[in-house]
C-alpha positions as CSV (number, residue, x, y, z in Angstrom):
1,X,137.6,109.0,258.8
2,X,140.1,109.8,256.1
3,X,142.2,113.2,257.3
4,X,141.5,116.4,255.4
5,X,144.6,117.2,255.2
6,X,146.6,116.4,251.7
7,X,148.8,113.8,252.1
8,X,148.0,111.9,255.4
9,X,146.0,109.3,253.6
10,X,145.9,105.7,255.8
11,X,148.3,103.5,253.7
12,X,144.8,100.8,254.2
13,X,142.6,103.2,252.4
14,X,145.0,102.9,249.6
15,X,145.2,99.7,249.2
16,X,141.6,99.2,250.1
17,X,140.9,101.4,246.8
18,X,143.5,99.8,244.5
19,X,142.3,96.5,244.3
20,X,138.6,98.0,243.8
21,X,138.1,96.9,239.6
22,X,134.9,97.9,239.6
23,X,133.3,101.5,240.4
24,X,130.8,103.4,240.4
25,X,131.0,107.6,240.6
26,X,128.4,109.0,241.8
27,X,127.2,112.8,239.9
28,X,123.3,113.3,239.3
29,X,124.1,116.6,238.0
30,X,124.2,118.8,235.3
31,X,126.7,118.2,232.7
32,X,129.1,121.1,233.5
33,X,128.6,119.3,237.2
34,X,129.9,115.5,234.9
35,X,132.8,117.8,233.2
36,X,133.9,118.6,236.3
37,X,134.6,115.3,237.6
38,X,136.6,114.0,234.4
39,X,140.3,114.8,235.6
40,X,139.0,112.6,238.8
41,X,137.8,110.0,237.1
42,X,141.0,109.9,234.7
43,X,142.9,109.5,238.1
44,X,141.0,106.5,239.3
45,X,140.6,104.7,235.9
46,X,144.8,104.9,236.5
47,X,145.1,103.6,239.4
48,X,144.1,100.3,238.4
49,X,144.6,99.1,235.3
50,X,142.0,96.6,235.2
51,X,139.5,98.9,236.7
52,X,136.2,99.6,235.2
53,X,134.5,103.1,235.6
54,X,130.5,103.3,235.9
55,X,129.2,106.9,235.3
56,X,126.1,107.6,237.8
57,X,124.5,110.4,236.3
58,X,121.3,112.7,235.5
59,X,119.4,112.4,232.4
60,X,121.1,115.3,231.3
61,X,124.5,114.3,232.2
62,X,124.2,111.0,230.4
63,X,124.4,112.3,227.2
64,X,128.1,113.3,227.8
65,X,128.7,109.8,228.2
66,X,130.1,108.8,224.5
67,X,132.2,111.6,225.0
68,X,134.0,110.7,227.9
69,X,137.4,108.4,227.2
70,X,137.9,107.0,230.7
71,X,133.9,106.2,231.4
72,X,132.8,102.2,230.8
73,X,129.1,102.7,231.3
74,X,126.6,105.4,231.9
75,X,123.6,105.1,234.4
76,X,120.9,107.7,234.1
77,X,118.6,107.9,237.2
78,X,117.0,110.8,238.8
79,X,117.5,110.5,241.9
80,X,114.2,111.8,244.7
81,X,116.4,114.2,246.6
82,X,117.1,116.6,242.9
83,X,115.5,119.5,242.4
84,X,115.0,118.1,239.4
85,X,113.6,114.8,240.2
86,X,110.3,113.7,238.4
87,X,108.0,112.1,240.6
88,X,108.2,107.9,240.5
89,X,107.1,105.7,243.3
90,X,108.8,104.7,246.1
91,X,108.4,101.0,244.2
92,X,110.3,102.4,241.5
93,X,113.3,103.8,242.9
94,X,113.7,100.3,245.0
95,X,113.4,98.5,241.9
96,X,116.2,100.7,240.6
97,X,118.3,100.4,244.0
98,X,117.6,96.2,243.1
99,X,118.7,96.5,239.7
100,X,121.9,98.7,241.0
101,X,123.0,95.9,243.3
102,X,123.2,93.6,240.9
103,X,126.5,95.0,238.9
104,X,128.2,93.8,241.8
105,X,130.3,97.3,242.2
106,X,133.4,97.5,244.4
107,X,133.0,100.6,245.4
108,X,131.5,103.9,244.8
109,X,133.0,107.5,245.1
110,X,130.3,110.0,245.6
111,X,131.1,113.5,243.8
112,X,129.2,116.9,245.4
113,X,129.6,120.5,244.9
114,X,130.0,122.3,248.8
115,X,126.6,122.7,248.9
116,X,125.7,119.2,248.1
117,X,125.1,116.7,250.8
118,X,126.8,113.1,250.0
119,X,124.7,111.0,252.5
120,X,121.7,110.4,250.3
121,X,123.8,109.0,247.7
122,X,125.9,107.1,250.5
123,X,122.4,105.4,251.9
124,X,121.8,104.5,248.2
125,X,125.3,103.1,247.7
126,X,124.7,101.5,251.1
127,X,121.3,99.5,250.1
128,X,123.0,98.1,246.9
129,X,125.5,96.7,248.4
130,X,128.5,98.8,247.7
131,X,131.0,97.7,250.0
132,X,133.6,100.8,249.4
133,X,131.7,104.2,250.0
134,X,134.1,107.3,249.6
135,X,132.7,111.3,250.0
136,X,133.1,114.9,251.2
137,X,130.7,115.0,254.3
138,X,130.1,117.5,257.1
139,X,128.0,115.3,259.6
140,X,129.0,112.1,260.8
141,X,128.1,110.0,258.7
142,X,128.4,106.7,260.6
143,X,128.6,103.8,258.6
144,X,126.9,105.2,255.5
145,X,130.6,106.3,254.2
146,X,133.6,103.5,254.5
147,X,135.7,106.5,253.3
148,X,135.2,110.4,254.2
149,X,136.5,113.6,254.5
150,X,135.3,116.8,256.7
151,X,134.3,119.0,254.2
152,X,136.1,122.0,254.7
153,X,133.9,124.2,252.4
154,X,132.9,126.9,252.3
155,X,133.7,127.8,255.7
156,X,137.5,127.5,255.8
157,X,138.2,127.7,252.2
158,X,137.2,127.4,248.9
159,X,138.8,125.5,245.6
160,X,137.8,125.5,242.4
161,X,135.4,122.7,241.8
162,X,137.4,120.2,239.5
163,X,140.5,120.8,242.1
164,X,137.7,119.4,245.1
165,X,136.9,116.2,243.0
166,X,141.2,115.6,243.0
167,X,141.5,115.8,246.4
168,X,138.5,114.0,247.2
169,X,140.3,110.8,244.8
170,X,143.8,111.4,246.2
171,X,142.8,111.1,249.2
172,X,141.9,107.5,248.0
173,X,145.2,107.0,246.6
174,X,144.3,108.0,243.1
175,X,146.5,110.7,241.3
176,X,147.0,112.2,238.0
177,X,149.3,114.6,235.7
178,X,147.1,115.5,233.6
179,X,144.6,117.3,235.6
180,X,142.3,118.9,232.2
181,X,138.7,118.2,231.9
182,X,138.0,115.5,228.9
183,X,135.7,116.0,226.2
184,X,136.3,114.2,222.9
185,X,133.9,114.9,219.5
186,X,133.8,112.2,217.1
187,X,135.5,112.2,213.8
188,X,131.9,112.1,212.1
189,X,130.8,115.1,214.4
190,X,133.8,116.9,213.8
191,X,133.3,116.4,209.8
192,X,129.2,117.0,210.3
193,X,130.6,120.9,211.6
194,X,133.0,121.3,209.4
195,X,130.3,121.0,206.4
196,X,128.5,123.0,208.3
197,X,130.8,126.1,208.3
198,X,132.0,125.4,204.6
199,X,128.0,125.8,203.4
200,X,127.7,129.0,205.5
201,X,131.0,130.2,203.9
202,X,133.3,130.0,206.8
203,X,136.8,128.2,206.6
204,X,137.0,126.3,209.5
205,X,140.7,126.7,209.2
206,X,141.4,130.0,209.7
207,X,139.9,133.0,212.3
208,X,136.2,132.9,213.8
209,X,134.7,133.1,217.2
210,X,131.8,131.3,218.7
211,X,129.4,133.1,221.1
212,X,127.2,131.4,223.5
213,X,124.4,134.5,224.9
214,X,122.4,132.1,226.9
215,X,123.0,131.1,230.5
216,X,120.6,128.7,233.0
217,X,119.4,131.4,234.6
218,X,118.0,134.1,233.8
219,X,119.3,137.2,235.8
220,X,123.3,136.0,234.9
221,X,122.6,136.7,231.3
222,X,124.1,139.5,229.7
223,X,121.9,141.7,228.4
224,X,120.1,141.3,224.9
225,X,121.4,145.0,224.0
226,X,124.8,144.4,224.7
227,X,125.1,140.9,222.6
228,X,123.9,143.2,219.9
229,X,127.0,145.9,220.8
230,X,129.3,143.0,221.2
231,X,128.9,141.7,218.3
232,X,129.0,145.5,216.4
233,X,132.2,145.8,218.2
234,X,133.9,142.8,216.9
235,X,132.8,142.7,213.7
236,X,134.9,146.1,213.4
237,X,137.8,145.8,215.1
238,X,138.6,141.8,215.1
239,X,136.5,141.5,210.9
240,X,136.2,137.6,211.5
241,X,133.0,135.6,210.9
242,X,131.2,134.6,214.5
243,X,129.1,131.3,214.9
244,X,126.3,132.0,217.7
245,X,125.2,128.7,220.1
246,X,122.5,127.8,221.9
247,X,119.8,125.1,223.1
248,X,116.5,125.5,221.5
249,X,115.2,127.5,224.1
250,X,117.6,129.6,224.0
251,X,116.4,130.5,220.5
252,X,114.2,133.5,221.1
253,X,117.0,135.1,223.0
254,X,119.7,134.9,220.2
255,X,116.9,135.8,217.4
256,X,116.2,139.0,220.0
257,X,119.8,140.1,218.7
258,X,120.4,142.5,216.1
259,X,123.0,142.0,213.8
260,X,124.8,145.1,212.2
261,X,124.6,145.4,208.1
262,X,127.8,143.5,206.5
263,X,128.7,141.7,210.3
264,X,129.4,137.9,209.0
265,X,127.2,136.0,211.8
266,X,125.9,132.0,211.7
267,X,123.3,131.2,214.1
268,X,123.7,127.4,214.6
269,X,121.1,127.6,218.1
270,X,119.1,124.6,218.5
271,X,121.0,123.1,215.7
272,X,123.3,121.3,217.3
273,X,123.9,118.0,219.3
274,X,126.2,118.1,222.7
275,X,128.7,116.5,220.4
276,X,128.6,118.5,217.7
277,X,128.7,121.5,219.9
278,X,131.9,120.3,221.4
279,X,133.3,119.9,218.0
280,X,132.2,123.2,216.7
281,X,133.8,125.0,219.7
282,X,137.2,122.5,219.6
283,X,137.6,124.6,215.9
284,X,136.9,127.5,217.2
285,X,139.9,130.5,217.8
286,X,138.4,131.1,220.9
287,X,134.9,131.3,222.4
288,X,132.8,134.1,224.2
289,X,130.6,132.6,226.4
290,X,127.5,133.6,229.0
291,X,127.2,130.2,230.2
292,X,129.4,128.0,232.1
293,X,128.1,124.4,230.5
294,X,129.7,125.4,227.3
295,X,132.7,127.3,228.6
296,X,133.4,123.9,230.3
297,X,133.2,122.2,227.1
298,X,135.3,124.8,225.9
299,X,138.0,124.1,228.2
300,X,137.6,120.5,228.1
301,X,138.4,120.5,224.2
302,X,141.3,122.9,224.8
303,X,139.9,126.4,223.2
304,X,140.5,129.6,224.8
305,X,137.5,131.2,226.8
306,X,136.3,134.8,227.2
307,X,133.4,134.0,230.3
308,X,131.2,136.3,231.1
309,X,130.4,135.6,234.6
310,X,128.4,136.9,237.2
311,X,130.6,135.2,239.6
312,X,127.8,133.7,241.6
313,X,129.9,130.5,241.7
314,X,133.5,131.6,241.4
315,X,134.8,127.8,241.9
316,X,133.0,127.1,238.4
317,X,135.5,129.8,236.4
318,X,136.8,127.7,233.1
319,X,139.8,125.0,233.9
320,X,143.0,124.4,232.8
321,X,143.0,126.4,229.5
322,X,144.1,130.5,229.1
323,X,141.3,132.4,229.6
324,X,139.8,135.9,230.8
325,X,136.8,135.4,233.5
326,X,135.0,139.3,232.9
327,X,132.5,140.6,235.8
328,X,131.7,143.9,237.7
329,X,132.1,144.3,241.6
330,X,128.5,144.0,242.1
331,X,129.4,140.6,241.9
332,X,130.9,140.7,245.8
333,X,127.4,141.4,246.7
334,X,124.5,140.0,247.4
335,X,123.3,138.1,244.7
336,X,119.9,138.7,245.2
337,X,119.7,142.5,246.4
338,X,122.0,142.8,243.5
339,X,119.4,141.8,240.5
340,X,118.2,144.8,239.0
341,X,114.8,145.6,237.5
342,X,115.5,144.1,234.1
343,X,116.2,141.0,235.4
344,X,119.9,141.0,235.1
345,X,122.5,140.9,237.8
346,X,124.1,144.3,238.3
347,X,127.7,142.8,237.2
348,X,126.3,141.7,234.4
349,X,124.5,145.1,233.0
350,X,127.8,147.2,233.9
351,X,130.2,145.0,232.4
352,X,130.8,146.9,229.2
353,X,131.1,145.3,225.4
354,X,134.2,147.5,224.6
355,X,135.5,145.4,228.0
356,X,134.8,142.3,226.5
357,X,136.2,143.1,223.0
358,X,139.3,144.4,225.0
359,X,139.7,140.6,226.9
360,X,139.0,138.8,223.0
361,X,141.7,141.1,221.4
362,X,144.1,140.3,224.3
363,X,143.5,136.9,224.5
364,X,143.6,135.9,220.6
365,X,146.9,137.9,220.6
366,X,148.6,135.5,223.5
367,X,146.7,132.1,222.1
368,X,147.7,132.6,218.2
369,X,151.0,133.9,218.9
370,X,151.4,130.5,220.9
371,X,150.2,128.7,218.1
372,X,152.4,129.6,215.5
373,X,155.6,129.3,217.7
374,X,153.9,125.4,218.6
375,X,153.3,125.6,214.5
376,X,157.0,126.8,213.1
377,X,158.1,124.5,216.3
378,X,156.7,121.3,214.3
């Protein structure tokens, strides 16, 4: 067992890890989940040079894949013990196990959130072969894990999630400086926005705001009424246009919005590719959003982020990039005797617009003023 403690790493764990070209991390997630990881996998992409990274990943995280500068290869699979697993034989998931064995991987490091258990993915790991087998885990996981670490969450502690995925890798002898989450648009995507804004009379160049409303679950929304204040409010007091974002099912919620006479709003929901999304938000001055997926994005492509947040998973707040995380102190509640009749979590109805305007006024001050000293810098 590897010791939970930074630093105490066996010096044969190290070396067992560096000569270990070929990998294979392991995240049948969500995308924010795959975002997560990236300062992780930067760190063991360095640590060998000749070393060839393998993304194992959901359906839904494999479409980050193009987007992700130190990944080789993405592998979608949905694995039997997700919630959101479809339901394939038995046959077919030892047909995928077959095919898995025969990339030959060195090793594989599993990724979990703390309430994740790694020893499915181990026994996978295990039954293709995979000789290296690195996770968190909180049983003993006998010889399913060459590698492991006593997860020390959430009982004794708690760490942001992207921080968990570096300790997990340094413990493996793989370590980083730059620690910020990787997302990077193409040239054509960033172009394909660009026109975008320019038709709808928007210079990409200067101020405008991008507002997310949705979130993946329905009670840590913020409420319909107060997008539509939100956006009264800004339109006053910040008079810049703002783009609105969304999946397609999200759609009916944004159209739900009212927009105030002479406001200068864009819907672009269900318009836009993950790609294109992270290049409309990399242009953006900063972005307001209800859901963490693209406030990760957000981060990852270096824009400020106002989150609205009902704090249900404070270890998912955005990364590495100036931000202002806004909630109420129902959040230290329950979450579920919290949910009021409208559906909403209690934080989320009682957190204010004017509040929000407040953090976007305060935030654009300290991010612009930053960008013209970088700007009369250069």
């Amino acid at each position: 067992m590897l010791s939970p403690m930074p630093g105490l790493r066996p010096d044969s764990v190290t070396s067992r890890w560096n000569e270990a070209a070929h990998l294979l991390c392991v995240r049948p997630d969500s995308p924010e989940g795959v975002l997560m990881c990236t300062p992780a996998m930067r760190a063991l992409r360095a640590q060998c040079p000749q070393r060839r990274l393998t993304l194992l990943t959901s359906p839904a995280g494999a479409a980050l894949g193009p987007y992700l500068s130190d990944v080789d290869a993405v592998l979608a699979y949905e694995p039997p013990w997700m919630k959101s697993s479809t339901a394939a034989t038995p046959a077919a998931h030892i047909d995928w196990i077959a095919s898995l064995a025969e990339r030959r991987f060195d090793g594989a490091v599993i990724f979990t959130s703390h309430g994740q258990s790694a020893l499915p993915a181990a026994l996978l790991c295990q039954l293709a072969g995979i000789p290296l087998r690195a996770a968190y885990c909180r049983e003993q996981p006998a010889p399913l894990l060459t590698d492991w670490i006593a997860d020390p969450e959430p009982g004794s502690m708690l760490r942001h999630e992207v921080q968990r995925q570096l300790d997990l890798v340094r413990h493996l002898g793989a370590e980083i400086m730059d620690e910020r989450l990787a997302f990077v648009p193409g040239a054509g995507e960033i172009e394909a926005v660009r026109r975008r804004l320019r038709h709808a009379g928007i210079d990409p160049n200067a101020r405008w705001l991008a507002l997310h409303p949705g979130a993946a679950v329905n009670a840590r929304r913020y409420p319909v009424h107060h997008w539509s204040s939100l956006i009264k409010e800004l339109s006053e007091r910040i008079r810049c246009p703002l783009v609105l974002t969304g999946d397609v099912h999200e759609m009916g919620l944004i159209d739900a919005i009212e927009i105030p006479p002479g406001a200068r709003v864009l819907s672009l929901a269900g318009q836009l590719g993950i790609g294109e999304l992270g290049a409309l938000l990399a242009q953006a001055s900063l972005v307001v959003s209800n859901s963490m997926g693209s406030a990760h994005i957000a981060a990852a492509v270096g824009t400020p982020v106002v989150a609205l947040y009902a704090l249900t998973n404070p270890q998912h707040t955005p990364w590495r990039v100036p931000s202002r995380v806004l909630n109420h102190d129902a959040a230290r509640r329950d979450f579920q005797r919290s949910v009021c009749l409208q559906g909403h979590h209690e934080c989320m109805e009682k957190l204010a617009p004017n509040q929000v305007v407040d953090a976007v006024c305060s935030l654009l001050k300290q991010t612009e003023a930053y960008r013209m000293r970088e700007a009369l810098a250069d």
